[in-house]
Every structure is written in C-alpha cells, then in structure tokens.
Kinemage of the C-alpha trace (Angstrom):
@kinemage 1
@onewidth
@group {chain A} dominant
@subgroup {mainchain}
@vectorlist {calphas} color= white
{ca unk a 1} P 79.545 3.369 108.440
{ca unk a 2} L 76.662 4.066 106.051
{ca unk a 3} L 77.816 7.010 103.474
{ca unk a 4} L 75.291 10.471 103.297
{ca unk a 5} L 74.380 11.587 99.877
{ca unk a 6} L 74.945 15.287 99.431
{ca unk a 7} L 71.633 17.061 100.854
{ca unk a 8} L 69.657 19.360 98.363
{ca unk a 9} L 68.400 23.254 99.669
{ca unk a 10} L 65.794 21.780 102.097
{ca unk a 11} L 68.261 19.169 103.435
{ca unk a 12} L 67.031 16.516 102.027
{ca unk a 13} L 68.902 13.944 100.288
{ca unk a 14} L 68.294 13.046 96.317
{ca unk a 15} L 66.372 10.203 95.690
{ca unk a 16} L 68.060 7.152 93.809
{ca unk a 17} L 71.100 5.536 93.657
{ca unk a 18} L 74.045 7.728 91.294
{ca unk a 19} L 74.769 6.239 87.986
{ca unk a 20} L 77.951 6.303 86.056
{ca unk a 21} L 78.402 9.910 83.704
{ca unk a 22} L 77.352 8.539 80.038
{ca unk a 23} L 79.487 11.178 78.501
{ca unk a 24} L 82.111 13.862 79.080
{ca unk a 25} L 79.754 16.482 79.797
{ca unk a 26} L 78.281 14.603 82.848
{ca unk a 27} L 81.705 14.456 84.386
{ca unk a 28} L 81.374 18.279 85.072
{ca unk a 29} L 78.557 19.462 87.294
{ca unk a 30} L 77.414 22.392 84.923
{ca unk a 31} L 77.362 19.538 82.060
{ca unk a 32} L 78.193 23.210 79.868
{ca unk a 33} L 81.237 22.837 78.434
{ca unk a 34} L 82.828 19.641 75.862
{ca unk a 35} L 86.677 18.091 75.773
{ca unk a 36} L 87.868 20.835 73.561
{ca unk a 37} L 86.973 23.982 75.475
{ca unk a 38} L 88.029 22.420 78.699
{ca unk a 39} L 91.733 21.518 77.280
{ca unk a 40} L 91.971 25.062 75.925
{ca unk a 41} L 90.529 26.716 79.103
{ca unk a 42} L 91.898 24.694 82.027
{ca unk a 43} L 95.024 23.117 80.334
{ca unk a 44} L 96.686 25.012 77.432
{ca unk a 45} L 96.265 28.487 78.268
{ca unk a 46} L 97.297 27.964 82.067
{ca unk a 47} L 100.406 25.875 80.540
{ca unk a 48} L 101.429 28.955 78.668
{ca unk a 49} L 101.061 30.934 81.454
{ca unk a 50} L 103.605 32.217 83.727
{ca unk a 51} L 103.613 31.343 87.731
{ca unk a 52} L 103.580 33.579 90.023
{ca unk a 53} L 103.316 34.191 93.662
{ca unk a 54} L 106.571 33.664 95.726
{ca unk a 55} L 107.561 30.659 98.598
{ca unk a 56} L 108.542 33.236 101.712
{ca unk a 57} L 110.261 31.922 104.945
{ca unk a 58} L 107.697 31.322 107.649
{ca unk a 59} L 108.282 32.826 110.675
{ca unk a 60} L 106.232 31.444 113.312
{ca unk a 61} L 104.635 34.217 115.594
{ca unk a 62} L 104.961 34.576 119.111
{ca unk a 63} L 101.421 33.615 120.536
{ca unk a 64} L 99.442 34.606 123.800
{ca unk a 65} L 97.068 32.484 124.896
{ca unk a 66} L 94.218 32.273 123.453
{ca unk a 67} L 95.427 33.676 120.326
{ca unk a 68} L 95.364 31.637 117.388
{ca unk a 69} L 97.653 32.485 113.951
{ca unk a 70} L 96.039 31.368 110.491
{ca unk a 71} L 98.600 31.041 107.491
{ca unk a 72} L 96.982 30.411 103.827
{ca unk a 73} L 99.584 27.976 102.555
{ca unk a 74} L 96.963 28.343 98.869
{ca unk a 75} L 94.048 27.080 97.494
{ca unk a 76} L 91.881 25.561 100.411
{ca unk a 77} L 95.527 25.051 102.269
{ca unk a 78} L 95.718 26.397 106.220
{ca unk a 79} L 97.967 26.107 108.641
{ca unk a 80} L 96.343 26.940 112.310
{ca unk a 81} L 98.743 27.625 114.981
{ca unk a 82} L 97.998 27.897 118.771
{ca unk a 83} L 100.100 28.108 121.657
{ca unk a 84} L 100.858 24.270 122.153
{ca unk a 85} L 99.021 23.083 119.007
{ca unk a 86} L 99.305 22.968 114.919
{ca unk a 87} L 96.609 21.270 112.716
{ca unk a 88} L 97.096 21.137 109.097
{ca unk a 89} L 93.802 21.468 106.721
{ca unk a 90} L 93.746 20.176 103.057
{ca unk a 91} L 97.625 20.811 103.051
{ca unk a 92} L 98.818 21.034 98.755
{ca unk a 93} L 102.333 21.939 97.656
{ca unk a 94} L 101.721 20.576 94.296
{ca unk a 95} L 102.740 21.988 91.311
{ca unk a 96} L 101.076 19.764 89.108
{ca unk a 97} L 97.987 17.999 89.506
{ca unk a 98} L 98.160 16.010 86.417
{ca unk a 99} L 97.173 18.022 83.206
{ca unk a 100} L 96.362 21.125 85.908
{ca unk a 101} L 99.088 23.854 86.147
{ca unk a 102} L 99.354 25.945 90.055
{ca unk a 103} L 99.663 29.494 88.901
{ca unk a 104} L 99.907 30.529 91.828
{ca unk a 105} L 103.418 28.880 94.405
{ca unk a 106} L 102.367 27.811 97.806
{ca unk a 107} L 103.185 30.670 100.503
{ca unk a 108} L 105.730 28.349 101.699
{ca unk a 109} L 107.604 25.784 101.018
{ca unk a 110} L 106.986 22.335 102.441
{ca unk a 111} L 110.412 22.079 103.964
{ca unk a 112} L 109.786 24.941 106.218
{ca unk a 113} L 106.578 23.540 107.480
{ca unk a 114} L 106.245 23.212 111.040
{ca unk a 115} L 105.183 19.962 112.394
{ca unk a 116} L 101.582 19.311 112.753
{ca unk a 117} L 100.250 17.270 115.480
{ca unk a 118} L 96.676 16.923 113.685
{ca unk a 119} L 95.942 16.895 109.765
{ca unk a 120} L 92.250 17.270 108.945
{ca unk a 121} L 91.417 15.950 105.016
{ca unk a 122} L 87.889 17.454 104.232
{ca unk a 123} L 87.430 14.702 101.160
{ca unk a 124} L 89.446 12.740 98.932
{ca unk a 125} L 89.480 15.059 95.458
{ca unk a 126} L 93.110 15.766 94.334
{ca unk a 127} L 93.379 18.650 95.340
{ca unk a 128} L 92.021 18.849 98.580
{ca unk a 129} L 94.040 15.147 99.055
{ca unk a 130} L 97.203 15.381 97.678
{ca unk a 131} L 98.746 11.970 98.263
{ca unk a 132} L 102.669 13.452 97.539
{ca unk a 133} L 102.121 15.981 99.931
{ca unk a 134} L 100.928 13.871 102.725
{ca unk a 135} L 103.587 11.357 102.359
{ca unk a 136} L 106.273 14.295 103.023
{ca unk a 137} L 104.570 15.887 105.933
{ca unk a 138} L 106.922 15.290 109.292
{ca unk a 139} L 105.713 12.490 111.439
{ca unk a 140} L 103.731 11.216 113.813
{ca unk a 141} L 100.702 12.774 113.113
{ca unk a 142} L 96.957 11.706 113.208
{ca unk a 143} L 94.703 12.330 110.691
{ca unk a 144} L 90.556 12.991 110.536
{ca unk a 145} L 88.805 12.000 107.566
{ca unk a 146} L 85.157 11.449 106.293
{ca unk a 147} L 84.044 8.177 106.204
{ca unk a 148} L 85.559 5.854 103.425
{ca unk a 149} L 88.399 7.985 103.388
{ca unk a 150} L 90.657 6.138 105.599
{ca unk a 151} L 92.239 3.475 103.171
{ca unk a 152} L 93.368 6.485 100.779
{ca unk a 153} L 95.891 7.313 103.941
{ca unk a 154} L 97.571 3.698 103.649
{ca unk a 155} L 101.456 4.298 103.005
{ca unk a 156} L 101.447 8.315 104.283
{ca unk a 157} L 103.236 7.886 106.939
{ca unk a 158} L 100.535 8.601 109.649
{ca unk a 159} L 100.334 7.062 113.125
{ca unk a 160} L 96.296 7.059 113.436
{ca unk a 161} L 93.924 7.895 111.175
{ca unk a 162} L 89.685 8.464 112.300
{ca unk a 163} L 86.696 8.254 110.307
{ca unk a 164} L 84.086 10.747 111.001
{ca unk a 165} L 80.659 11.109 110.478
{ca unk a 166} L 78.539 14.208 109.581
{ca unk a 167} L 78.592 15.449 113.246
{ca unk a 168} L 80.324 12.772 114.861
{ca unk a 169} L 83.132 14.999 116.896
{ca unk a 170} L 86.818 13.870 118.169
{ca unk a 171} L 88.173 15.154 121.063
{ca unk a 172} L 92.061 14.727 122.038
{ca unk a 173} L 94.115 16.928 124.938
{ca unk a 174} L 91.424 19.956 124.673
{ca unk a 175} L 90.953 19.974 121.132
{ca unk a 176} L 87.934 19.403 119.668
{ca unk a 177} L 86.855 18.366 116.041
{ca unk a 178} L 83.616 17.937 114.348
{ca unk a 179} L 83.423 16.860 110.909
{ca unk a 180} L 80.449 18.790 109.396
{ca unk a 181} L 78.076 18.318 106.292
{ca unk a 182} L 78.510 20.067 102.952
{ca unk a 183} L 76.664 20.210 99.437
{ca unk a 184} L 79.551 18.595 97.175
{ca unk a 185} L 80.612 15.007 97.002
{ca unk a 186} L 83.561 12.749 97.676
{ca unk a 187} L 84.749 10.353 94.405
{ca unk a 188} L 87.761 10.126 94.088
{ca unk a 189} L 87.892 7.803 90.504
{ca unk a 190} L 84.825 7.546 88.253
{ca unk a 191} L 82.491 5.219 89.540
{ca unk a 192} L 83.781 5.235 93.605
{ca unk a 193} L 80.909 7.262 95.065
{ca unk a 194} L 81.294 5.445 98.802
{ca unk a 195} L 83.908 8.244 100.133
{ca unk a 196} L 82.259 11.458 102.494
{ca unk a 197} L 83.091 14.358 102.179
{ca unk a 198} L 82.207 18.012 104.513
{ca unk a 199} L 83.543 20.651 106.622
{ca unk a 200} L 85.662 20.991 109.935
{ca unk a 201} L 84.713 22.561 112.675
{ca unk a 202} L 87.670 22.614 115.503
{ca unk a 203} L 87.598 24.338 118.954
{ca unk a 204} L 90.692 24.917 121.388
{ca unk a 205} L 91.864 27.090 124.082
{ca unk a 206} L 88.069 28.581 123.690
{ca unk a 207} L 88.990 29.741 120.175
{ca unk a 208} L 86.287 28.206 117.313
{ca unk a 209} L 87.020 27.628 113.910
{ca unk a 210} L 85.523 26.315 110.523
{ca unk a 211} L 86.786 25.463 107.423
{ca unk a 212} L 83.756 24.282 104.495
{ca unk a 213} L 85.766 22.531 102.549
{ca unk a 214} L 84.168 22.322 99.297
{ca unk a 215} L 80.403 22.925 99.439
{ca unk a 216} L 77.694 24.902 96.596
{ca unk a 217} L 75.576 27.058 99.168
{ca unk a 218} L 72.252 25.321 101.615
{ca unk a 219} L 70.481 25.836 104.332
{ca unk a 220} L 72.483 23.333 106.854
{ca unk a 221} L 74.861 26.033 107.123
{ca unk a 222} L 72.546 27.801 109.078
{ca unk a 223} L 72.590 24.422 111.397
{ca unk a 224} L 76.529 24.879 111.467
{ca unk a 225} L 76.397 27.855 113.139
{ca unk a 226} L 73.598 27.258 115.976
{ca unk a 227} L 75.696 24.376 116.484
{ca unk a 228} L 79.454 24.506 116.055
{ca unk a 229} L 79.054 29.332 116.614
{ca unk a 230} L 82.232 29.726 114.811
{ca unk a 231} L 84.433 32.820 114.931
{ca unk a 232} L 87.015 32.201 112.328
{ca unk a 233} L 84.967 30.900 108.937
{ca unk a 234} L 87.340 29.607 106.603
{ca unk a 235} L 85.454 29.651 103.019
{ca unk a 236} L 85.741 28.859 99.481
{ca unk a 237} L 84.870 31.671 97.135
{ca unk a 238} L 86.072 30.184 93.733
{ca unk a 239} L 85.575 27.982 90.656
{ca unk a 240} L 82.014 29.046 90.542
{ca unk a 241} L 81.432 29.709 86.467
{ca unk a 242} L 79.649 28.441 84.475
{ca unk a 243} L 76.591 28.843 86.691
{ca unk a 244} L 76.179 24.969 86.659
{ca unk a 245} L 79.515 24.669 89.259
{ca unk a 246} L 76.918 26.268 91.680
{ca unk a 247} L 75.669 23.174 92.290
{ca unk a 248} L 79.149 22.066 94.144
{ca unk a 249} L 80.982 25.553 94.744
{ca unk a 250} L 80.199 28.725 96.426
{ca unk a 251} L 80.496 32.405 94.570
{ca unk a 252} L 81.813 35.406 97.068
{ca unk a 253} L 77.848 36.076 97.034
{ca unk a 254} L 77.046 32.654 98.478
{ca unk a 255} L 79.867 32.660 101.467
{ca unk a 256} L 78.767 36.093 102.005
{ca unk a 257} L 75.200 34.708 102.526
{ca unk a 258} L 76.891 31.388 104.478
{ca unk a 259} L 79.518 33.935 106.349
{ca unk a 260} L 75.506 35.396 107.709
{ca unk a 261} L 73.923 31.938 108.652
{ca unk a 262} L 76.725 31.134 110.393
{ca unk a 263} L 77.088 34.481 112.576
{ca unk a 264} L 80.702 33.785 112.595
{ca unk a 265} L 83.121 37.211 113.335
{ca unk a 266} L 86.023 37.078 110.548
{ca unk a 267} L 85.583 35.568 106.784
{ca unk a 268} L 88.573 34.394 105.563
{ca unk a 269} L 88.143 33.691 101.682
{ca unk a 270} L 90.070 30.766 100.132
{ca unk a 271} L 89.870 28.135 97.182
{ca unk a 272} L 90.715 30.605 94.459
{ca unk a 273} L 93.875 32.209 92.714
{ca unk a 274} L 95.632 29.257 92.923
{ca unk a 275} L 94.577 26.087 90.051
{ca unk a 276} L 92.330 26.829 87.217
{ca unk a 277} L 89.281 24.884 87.771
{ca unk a 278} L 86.531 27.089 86.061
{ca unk a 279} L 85.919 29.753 84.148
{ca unk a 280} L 85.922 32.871 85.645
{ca unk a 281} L 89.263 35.035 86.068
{ca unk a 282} L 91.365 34.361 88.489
{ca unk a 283} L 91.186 37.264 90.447
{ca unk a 284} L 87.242 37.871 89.651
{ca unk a 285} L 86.519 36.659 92.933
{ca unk a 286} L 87.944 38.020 96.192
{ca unk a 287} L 87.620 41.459 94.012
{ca unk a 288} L 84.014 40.636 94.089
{ca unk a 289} L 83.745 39.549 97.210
{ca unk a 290} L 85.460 42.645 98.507
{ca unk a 291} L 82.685 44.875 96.701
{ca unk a 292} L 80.326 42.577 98.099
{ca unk a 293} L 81.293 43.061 101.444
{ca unk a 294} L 81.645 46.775 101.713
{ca unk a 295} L 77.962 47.185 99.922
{ca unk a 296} L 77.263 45.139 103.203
{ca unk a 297} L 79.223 47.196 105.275
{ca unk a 298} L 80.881 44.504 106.525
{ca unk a 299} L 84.749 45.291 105.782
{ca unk a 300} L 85.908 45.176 109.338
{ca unk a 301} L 85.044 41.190 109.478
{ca unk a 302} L 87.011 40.413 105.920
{ca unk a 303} L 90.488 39.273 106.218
{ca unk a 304} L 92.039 38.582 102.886
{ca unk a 305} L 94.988 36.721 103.427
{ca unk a 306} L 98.343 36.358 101.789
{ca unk a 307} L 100.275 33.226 101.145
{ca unk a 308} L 102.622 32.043 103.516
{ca unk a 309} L 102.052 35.079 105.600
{ca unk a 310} L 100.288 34.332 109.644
{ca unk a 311} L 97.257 36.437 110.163
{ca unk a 312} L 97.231 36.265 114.592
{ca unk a 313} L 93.555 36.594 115.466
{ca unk a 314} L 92.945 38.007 118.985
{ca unk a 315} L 90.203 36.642 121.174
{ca unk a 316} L 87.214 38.500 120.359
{ca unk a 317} L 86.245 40.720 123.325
{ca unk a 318} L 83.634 39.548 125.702
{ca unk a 319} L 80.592 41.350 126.543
C-alpha cells in the first residue's frame, strides 16, 4: 500500500519528500520551545505533581437496541458498547509513557475491562499505541490499523489484524469501519515516516460514530461528514499551545468549527486532562470549549464526559 502524506487546508498534499529534524526544535511541530523548557514544562513539574482522578468499577449498562453506551477510559481512550458488540479505540492504561507522567488515572482499571471483539488503533504514537496495554487486553480480538501499522501489532496477542486505507472500509457481522484521513502524521521513531495515520468512522445497529484521532483542523472534515454523517463525534480538544501545535492538534475552537462541517448531533471532547503534552493548563480547554459552545448556543449537543463513567446515547429521533 502506498502511504498519504498529511493533506494541507486545500487538501492537497506537501510537496517533497520529509527530511530528518536537524535539531531539537524540529522534533516539535511549533519548533518554539528548546530541551530545557520542555524538561521543566512536560517532565519536572508534572513529576512533582500529584495524580489525581480515581479508577471506579465499571458497571456495564443495560442497553436497548439501538442504544449505544460511550465510556472515556482518558486521553483519546473509548470504550463503545452496543447490545451484542464492544470496540475498543486508542485504549491507554499507562502510567508512564517514558519521561511523561498521567496526571490524570484511567476511569477504570484494565482488569475490569470488558472484552472487546474489535480494537481500532488510529496511528502508532505512544500514546495513542500503547504496546503494554495491548498485550494485556483479553483475547481474541481483531484489530484495524492504518497502513504500515500492522507489524507494530506482532506479539499483542491479536487473532487478525487489517490495514486500512484513507477510506478503504471493513465490514464484519453488521459493523462497519472506515478508516478516515486526518492532518497529523504517523512516526513512530525518528526517521520511520512510512506508518498512516487518521480517524474512525464505525456504524452499527444504524447508530454512526467518529473518533479523529489526532488531527490540526482542514477542510476534509467537511468530506467526513457528507460521507461517513456521524452522530456521535468523538474529538480532540487538547495540546494545542504554543500556536505552532496547530499544525497537528485541534483547540476547542477548531472541533467546534469540525463538530459544524461534520453536522454530527453530540460532541464529545477528549485528548486533554490526562498527559502533559503542551503548554496550556490542563483544564484550559473543555472550560473553553464549554464557553465556546454556549456563545454558540449549542449546549444541548456537548457531552463532557467523566472517566470510567458510560454516557448511553439514545437513537436520535426520526423526522
């Protein structure tokens, strides 16, 4: 499979092969900040702070069909749960990821995790991918990947793993994925810029559902939601600051925007609160986005979830 550069705002991809970072600077997309401000800002002061958040029993809820129940796990972590079905998305228990302190628990503990019949990995950075996390998950399982993401799974424990394409689609028993693009990109190690990276967008029992992954804002979201019309949109919100991370991360003001292209019915805010991967506070931004939102009078279609808690959305209504 041929790998797809990350497309600029008109879609278009950039010109010229990507050459190695020449200093530490370049390894950060803003290029804005040097060694010692990032070990004081991302290592030392998070080590010295206290976590917090709490691991709470998960009680699976009852479901009707055609309801679905979402449960943040943290960070860009999500448990879906229909009737007959779980699928696991970016799934992280880590405490640790390396030098980079959680501050925040998971909302549950892995142990308690109910077994997933489908994991979807939206791209291979650590934490999105965490390899220790993967290995523990209950068996068999299948998991989707972008393309060149596949020999990263070898020794996890998985029955089947798929490669996907930007809108290449896998169907299995009524479920439906579609692996979507995004503005970000997919190295895992300096140097290894072959792996995809993008979104999910899943449909089952009539219910439609997209998680971004990691993405900066562009206009192929409003492509997403002609084609994939997704209720639920799943989207990051953090590690946007300094304004260079823009160029791989969304503010609350850009999935506002993307929450509008894709003329989805809930926004469910994730990939903040939980590692320190920029500079703005951690709480800056769902209190943002909840300003944001009510300026836009659009505080009946925010749901601002807690850890380890199930949110059961309904089947919206038809016409």
């Amino acid at each position: 499979m041929t790998p797809k550069p990350s497309p600029d705002f008109t879609g278009k991809p950039p010109p010229g092969p990507r050459r190695l970072p020449r200093s530490f600077k370049e390894l950060t997309p803003s290029r804005s900040f040097d060694p010692r401000t990032f070990f004081r800002e991302m290592v030392w002061k998070p080590f010295r702070t206290r976590r917090i958040g709490q691991h709470r029993f998960f009680r699976p809820p009852k479901l009707a069909e055609g309801e679905v129940a979402i449960t943040w796990i943290g960070h860009a972590s999500f448990l879906i749960q229909f009737t007959d079905l779980n699928v696991l998305i970016d799934p992280n228990f880590a405490n640790w990821l390396f030098l980079l302190k959680r501050l925040r628990r998971a909302g549950l503990q892995i142990k308690d995790l109910p077994g997933a019949e489908v994991v979807l990995l939206t791209h291979a950075h650590f934490d999105h991918f965490h390899k220790p996390t993967l290995r523990r998950l209950p068996s068999p399982r299948l998991a989707v990947v972008p393309w060149g993401v596949a020999d990263l799974t070898e020794g996890l424990g998985f029955d089947r793993v798929l490669e996907l394409e930007w809108w290449e689609s896998f169907s299995r028993r009524g479920l439906n994925v579609t692996l979507t693009p995004s503005k970000h990109w997919g190295a895992r190690t300096l140097g290894d810029h072959h792996r995809g990276y993008g979104g999910f967008a899943l449909e089952y029992q009539g219910r439609r559902i997209y998680h971004a992954g990691d993405s900066a804002y562009f206009a192929g979201f409003k492509e997403i939601g002609v084609r994939c019309a997704p209720e639920i949109a799943l989207l990051p919100i953090g590690a946007y600051h300094p304004e260079g991370l823009r160029n791989v991360h969304m503010g609350p003001d850009d999935a506002l925007q993307v929450f509008r292209d894709l003329k989805a019915q809930w926004l469910v805010p994730m990939h903040y609160g939980t590692f320190r991967l920029s500079f703005e506070d951690m709480e800056e931004p769902p209190s943002r986005l909840g300003n944001l939102v009510r300026k836009a009078e659009l505080t009946a279609h925010l749901r601002i979830l807690e850890e380890g808690v199930p949110q059961v959305f309904a089947p919206t209504p038809k016409a």
